[in-house]
SEKOL-80996 format. One record per residue (C-alpha): y, x, z; residue in one letter. Coordinates in steps of 0.25 Angstrom, whole numbers, padded with zeros to 4 digits, always signed. Each point is the difference from the previous one (the first is absolute). Layout:
BEGIN
YXZA ...
END
This chain:
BEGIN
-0034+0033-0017X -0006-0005+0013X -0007-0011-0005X -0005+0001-0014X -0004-0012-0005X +0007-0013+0003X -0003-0001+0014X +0011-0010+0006X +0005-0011+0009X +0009-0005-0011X -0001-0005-0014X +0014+0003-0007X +0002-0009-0011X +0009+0012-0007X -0010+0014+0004X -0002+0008-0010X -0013+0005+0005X -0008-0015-0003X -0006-0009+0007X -0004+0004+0016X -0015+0003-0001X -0003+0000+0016X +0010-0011+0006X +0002+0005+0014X +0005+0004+0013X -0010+0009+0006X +0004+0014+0003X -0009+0010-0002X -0003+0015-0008X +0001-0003-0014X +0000+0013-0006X -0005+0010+0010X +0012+0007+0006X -0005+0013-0003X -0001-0001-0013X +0013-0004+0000X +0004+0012+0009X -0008+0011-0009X +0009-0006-0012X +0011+0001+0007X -0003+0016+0003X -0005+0002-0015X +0014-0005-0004X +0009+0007+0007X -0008+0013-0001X +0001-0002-0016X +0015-0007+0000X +0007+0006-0012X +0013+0006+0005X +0009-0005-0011X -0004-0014+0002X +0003-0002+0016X -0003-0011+0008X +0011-0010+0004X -0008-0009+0010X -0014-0002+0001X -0003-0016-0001X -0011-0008+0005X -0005-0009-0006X -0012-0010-0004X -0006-0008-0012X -0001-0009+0011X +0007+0001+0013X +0001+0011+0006X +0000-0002+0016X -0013-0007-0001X -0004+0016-0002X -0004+0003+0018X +0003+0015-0006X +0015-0003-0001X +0006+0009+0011X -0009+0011-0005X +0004+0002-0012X +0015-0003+0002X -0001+0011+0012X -0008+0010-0009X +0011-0001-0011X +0010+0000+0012X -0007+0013+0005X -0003+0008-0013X +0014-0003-0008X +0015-0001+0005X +0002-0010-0013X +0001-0015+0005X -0010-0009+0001X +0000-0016-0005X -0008-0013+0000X +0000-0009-0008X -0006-0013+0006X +0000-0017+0000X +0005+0000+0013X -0012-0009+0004X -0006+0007+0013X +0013+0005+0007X -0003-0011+0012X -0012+0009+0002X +0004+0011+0011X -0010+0012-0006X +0007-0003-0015X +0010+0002+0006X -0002+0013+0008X -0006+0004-0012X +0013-0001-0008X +0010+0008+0010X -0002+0014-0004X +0005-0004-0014X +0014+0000-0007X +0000-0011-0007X -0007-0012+0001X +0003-0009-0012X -0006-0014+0003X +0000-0013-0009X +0006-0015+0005X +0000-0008-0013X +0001-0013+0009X +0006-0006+0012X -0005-0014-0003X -0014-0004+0002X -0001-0007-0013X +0007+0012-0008X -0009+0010+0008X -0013-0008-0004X +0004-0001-0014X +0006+0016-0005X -0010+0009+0010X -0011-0011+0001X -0006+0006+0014X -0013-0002+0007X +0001-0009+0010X -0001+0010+0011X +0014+0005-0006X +0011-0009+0008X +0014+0001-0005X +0006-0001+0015X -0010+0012+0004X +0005+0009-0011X +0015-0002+0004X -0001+0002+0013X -0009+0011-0004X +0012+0007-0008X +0009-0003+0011X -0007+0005+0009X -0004+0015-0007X +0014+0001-0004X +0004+0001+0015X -0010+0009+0002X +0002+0008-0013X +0008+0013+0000X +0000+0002-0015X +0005-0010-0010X -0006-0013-0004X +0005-0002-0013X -0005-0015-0004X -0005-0005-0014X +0004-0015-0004X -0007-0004-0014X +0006-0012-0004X -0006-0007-0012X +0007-0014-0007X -0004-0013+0005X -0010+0005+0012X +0008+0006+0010X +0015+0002-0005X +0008-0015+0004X +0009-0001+0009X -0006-0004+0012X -0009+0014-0002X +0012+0009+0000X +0005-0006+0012X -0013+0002+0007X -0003+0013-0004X +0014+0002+0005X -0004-0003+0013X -0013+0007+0000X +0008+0013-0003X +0010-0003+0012X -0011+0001+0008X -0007+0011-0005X +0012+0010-0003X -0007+0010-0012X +0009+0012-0003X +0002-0006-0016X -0005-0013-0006X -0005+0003-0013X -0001-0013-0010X -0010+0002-0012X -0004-0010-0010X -0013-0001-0009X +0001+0012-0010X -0015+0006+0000X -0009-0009-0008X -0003-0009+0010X -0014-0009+0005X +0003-0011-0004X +0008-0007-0013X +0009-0007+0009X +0006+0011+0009X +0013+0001-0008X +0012+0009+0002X +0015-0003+0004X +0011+0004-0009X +0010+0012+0006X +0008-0011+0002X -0009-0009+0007X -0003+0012+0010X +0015+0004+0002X 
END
């Protein structure tokens, strides 16, 4: 967990984590890096052998690539076990070139685009203003280019705020220009922020 307390340049009207407590798009060290580091060595040096690790996942309370220690810790994992490495992420920060270069030594990069519609955008993941939703596709575009792992991308759909018609079709379009390895569609299942964050049925998803 990179960013411990709800650090974020969003404001997710379905996170499970609550309500975003620093509203932001500063990048900086959050949790010092070392500390991270040292729990990373405490773990693997006390790992118990009859529950091995798959992957090791990134992730944040907050989002993780506002954390400048980034490719420190993805290369220290990358360095001390041969096991995977993930990141979970809003996708928010990929039109930045050093979030970017920070993510290339993962295997996985699992970002979010709930939205390819301004009015959708604003409404589900609530951003800051120095979050543009032009930005972050090109951003996506863009790292998957660059990316020699796999880009697995995360669409939350929830019912009446980003799930008509003329959403799908842009989303469509987004992902032809962004090309992920697998698209992978969610709906709101977590107790979600806010009342009115409400699921799709199976059907609706399908």
């Amino acid at each position: 967990d990179l960013v411990p307390a709800k650090i974020c340049n969003f404001n997710c009207i379905y996170c499970e984590v609550g309500p975003t407590t620093l509203f932001t798009c500063d990048r900086k060290e959050y949790t010092p890096t070392a500390d991270i580091i040292a729990e990373i060595d405490h773990f693997l040096a006390t790992v118990n052998p009859s529950r091995p690790v798959d992957v090791f996942t990134i992730t944040g309370s907050g989002e993780p690539t506002l954390h400048t220690g980034l490719a420190d810790i993805i290369r220290h994992l990358k360095a001390k076990s041969s096991k995977p490495v993930a990141v979970l992420t809003n996708g928010s920060l990929f039109h930045l070139e050093e979030v970017r270069d920070a993510l290339l030594d993962a295997d996985i990069v699992i970002p979010s685009l709930d939205a390819a519609r301004e009015e959708s955008f604003r409404k589900i993941n609530r951003p800051a203003s120095c979050s543009r939703l032009e930005e972050i596709i090109n951003g996506l575009s863009l790292f998957c280019s660059e990316f020699k792992g796999e880009l697995w991308l995360e669409i939350l759909l929830a019912k009446g705020i980003n799930d008509s018609a003329d959403d799908i079709t842009a989303l469509q379009k987004a992902l032809a220009r962004i090309k992920p390895a697998r698209i992978q569609i969610n709906t709101v299942v977590r107790p979600p922020l806010e009342s009115f964050a409400r699921a799709l049925t199976e059907k609706e998803l399908n």
